[in-house]
C-alpha positions as CSV (number, residue, x, y, z in Angstrom):
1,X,13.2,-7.8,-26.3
2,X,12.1,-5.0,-24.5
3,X,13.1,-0.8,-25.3
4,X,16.2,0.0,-23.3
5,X,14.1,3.0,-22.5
6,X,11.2,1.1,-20.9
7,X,13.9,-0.7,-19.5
8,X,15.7,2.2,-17.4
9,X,12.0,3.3,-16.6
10,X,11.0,-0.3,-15.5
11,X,14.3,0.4,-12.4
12,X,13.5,4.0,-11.9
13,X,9.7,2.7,-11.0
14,X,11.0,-0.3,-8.8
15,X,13.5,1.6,-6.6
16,X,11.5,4.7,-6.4
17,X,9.0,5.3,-3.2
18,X,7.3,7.7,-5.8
19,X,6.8,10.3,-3.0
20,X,10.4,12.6,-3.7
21,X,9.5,12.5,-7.7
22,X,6.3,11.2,-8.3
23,X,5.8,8.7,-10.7
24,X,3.6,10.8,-13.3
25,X,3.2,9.8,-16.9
26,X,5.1,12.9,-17.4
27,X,8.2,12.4,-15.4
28,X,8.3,8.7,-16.3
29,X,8.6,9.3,-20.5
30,X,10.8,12.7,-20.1
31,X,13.3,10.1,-18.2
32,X,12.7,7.8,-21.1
33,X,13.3,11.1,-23.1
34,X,10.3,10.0,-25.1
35,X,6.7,11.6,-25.5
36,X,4.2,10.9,-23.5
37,X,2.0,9.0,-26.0
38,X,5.1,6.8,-27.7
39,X,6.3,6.2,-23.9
40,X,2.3,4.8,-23.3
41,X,2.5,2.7,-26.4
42,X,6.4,1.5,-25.7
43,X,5.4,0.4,-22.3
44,X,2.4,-1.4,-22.8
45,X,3.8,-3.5,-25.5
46,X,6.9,-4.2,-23.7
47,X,5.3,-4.4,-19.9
48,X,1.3,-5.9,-21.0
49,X,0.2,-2.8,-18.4
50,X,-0.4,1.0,-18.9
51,X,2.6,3.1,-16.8
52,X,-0.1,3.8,-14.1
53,X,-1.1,-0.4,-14.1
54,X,2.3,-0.9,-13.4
55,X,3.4,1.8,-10.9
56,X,-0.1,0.9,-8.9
57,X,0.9,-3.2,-8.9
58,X,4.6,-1.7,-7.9
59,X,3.6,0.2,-4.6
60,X,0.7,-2.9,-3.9
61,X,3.4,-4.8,-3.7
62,X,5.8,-3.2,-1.6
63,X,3.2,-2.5,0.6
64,X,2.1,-5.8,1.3
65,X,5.7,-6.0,1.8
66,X,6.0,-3.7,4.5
67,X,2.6,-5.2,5.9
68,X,4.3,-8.2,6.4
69,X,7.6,-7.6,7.1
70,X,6.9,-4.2,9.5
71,X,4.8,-3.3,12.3
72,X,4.3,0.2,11.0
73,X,0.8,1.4,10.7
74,X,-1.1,1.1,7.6
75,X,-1.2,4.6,7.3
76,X,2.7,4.5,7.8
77,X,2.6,1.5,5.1
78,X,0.3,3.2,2.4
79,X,2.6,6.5,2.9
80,X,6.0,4.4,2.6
81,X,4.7,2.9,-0.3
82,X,4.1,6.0,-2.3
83,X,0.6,6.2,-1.5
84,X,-0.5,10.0,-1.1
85,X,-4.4,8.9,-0.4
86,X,-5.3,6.7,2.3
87,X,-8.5,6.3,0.9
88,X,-6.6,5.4,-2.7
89,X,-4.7,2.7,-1.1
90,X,-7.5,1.0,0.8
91,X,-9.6,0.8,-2.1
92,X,-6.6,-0.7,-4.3
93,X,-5.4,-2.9,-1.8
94,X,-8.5,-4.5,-1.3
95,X,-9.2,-5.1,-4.8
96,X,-5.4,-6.2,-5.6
97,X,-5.5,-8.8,-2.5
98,X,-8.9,-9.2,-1.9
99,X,-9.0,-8.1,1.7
100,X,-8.2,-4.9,3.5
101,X,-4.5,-3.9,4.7
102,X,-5.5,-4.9,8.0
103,X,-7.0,-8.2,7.7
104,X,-3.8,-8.8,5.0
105,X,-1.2,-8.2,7.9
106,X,-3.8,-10.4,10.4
107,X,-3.4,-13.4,8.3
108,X,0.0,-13.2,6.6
109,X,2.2,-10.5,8.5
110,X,4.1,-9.6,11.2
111,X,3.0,-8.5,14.3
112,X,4.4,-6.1,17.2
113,X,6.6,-6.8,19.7
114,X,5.8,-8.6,22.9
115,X,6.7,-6.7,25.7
116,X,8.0,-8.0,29.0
């Protein structure tokens, strides 16, 4: 059974878009009200990830999401995901899914509008 604590942090990471508060070590175990170290050590034996593991695997997904489900950019994605880096999110993306954003959304997402 999981720590309430990791818990409420576990929601807090998954409806968060990490851009307003970002999702630092720090702000995620002060919300557990716990130090940073025991928050580390709660998490990982409740979630099998380090806090960052799990807030990068969070924002992959949404944006593959949003690659699917969108026609923004994948600048626009990487942003709405919580990505601050472009560079960052290419480089995780790839190695998360195995190809880049672009190829991703040419195989499994949507696509723009036909005009006329």
């Amino acid at each position: 059974m999981a720590d309430q604590r990791i818990e409420r942090t576990l929601a807090l990471i998954e409806n968060s878009d990490g851009r307003i508060e970002p999702l630092s070590l720090a702000n995620l175990a002060n919300a557990a009200s716990l130090s940073r170290s025991r928050f580390t050590s709660l998490f990982r034996r409740d979630v099998g990830l380090s806090p960052a593991q799990f807030v990068r695997a969070i924002k992959l997904v949404k944006a593959a999401i949003l690659l699917n489900e969108s026609v923004l950019s994948v600048k626009e994605v990487a942003w709405a995901a919580g990505f601050s880096d472009r560079s960052h999110f290419l480089r995780d993306f790839k190695h998360r899914y195995g190809v880049s954003p672009g190829s991703y959304r040419a195989i499994h997402g949507a696509r723009p509008p036909k005009v006329g």
